[in-house]
N, C-alpha and C positions, 0 to 999 in steps of 0.2 A: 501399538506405538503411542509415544504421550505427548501429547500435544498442548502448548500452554498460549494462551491468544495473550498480544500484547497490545494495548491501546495508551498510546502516549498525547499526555493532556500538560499543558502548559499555564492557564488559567484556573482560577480559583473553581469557577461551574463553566459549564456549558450551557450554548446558547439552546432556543427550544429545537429547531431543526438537528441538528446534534443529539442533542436528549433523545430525541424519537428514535435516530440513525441507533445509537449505542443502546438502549431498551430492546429498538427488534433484532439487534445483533444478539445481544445474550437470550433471547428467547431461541432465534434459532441454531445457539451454539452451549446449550444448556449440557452439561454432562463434561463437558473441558475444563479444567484449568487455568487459571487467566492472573493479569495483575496489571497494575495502572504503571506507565512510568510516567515519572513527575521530575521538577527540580527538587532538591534536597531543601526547598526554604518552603514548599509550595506548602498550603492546608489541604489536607488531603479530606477535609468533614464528609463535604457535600459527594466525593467520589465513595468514599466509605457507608457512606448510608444508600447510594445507589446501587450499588455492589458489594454487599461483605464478604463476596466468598472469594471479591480479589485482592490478593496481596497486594502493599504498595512497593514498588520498586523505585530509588532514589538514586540519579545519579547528580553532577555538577550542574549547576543553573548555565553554564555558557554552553552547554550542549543543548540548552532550548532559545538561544535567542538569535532566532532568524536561519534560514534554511542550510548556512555553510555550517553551525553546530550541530544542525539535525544530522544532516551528512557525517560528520565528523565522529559521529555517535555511533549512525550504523554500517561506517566503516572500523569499527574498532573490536578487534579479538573481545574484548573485557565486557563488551553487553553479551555477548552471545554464550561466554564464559557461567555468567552472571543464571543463565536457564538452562545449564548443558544438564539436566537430572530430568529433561524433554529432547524427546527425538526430534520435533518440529517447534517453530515458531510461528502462530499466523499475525503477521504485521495487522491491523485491523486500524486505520488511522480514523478520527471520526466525522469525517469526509467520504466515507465507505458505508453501503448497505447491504448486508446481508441477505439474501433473496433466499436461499433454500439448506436444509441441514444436511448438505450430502459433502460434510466436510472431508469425513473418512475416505470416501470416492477415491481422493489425490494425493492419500495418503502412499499408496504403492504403484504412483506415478513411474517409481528408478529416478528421479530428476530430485534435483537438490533446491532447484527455483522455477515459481511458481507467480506470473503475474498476469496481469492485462497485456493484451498485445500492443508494443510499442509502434506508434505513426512508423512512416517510412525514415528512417535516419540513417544516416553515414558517417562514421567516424574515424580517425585512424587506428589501426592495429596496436600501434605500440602509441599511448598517450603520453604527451607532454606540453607546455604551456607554449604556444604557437605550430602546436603538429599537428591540427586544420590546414592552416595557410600550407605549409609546406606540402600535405595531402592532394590538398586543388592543383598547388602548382607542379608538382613533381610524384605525381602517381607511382611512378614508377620505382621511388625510391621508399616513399610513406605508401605500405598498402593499406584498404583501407575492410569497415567491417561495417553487417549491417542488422544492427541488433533487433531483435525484434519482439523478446521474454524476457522481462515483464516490468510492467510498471510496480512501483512497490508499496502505493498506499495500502495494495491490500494484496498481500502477498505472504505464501507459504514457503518458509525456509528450512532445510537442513539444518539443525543448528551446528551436530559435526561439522560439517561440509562449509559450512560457512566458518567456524572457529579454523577448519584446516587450512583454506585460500585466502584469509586475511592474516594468520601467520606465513603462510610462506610468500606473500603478497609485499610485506611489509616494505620494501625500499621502493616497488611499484606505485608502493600508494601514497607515499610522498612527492609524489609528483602531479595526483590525482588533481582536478580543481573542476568536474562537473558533479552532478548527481549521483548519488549509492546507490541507487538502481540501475542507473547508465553503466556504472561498476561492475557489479555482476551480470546484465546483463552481455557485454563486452569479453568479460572472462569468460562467459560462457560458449563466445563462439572460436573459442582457440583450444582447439582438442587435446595441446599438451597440457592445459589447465586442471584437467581431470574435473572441470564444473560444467555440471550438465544442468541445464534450462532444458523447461517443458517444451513440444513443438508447440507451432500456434495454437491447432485445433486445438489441443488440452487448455491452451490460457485462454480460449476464448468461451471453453466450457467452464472452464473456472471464474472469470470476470471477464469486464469489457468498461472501457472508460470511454475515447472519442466516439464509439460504435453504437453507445447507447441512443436509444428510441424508442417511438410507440409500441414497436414488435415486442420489447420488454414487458406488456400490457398480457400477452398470450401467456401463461403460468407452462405450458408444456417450452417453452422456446428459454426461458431466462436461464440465461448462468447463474455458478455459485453466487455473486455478488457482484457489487458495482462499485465504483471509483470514483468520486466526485459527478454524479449524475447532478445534482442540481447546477452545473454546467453546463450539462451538454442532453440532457434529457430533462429540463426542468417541469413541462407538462404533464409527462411519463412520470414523473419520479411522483409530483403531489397527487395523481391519481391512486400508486402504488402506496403511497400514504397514507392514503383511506381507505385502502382495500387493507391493512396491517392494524387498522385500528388508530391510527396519528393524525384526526382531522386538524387541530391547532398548527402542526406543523403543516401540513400540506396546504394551508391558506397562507401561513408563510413563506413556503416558496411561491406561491402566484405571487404574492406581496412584493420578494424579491426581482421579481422580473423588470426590464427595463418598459416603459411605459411607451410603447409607439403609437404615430397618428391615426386615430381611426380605431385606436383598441384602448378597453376600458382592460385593467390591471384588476381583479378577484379583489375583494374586500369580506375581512367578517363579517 
């Protein structure tokens, strides 16, 4: 199966914590096919000398500004179109680190999505702008759903399967107004959808975002990847940054940290 990683960059460079993230990403995703998406105005130099073996892929500049474009983006048949000469897509945002090459693994998953396991959430079944409120207040008329695959910074997609539920989706998703991941994960849990999400155990073998911690230190325990750990593992993560070879970045996530009383914050 062909799988093409997609890493979507909206600035000219990245910052050095990014650099690191997206270096150990393609070391342990060497042998794939990949390509940058950008806006159609962006300089692609400094992405082109870090990566020449990836294509650049250009779409509208209002599909990168600020998170209701992003959405907007990968709720749209026309990106997925855009890589349909690949079986999958792995979302790779560069907020995501890649911890081990066993991408193939989840290749013959049968599941068309593939993410971090989502916190506890409740939604309604059939979404629409105030079908929350109505949900709480009348249960019985909004049922509701409770999504739990997957988050999507860093997530492995059908691209079939995604080109197939975003065209027959189309009048659904004009009504849409949360998250593309919230999206299919939601589709996923309604069986006439024909969109199958991985169970948990498979997304948590695959990533983990609020779950991360020290235990990500144990090299036999990690998942495929992580999700924004310098949020939520930030001590974990600058260790994991110098066990990969990234000292400069892992003094800038201690750097990052917020400064509490009684604790000295890591300096070069």
């Amino acid at each position: 199966m062909k799988v093409i990683i997609l890493v979507t960059v909206y600035r000219p460079q990245l910052d050095a914590i990014e650099t690191a993230f997206v270096t150990q990403n393609m070391k342990m995703l060497a042998g794939f096919d990949g390509a940058w998406v950008m806006p159609e105005t962006l300089d692609a130099s400094a992405y082109e000398q870090m990566a020449p073996h990836f294509r650049v892929e250009r779409f509208p500049a209002a599909f990168f500004r600020g998170i209701d474009g992003y959405n907007r983006l990968m709720l749209s048949s026309g990106f997925y179109e855009r890589f349909n000469a690949h079986d999958f897509a792995l979302i790779c945002q560069t907020d995501a680190l890649v911890l081990r090459n066993n991408l193939r693994d989840f290749l013959s998953a049968g599941t068309h999505y593939i993410g971090a396991p989502l916190p506890d959430t409740v939604l309604p079944r059939y979404y629409f702008p105030g079908s929350g409120h109505l949900m709480r207040a009348l249960p019985w008329l909004i049922p509701s759903v409770k999504p739990r695959v997957g988050n999507g910074g860093l997530s492995l997609r059908s691209i079939p399967a995604f080109q197939r539920l975003l065209q027959q989706d189309a009048l659904r998703l004009k009504l849409w107004r949360l998250y593309e991941d919230l999206y299919f994960s939601c589709r996923a849990c309604d069986p006439a959808s024909g969109f199958l999400a991985a169970d948990v155990a498979t997304a948590r073998r695959f990533c983990v975002e609020t779950e991360a911690g020290d235990w990500l230190l144990d090299p036999q325990k990690r998942p495929f990847g992580l999700h924004k750990p310098q949020a939520y593992a930030p001590r974990a993560l600058s260790k994991l940054l110098l066990e990969f070879g990234h000292p400069d970045a892992a003094v800038e996530v201690l750097r990052s940290l917020p400064a509490t009383p009684g604790k000295v914050v890591a300096r070069a």
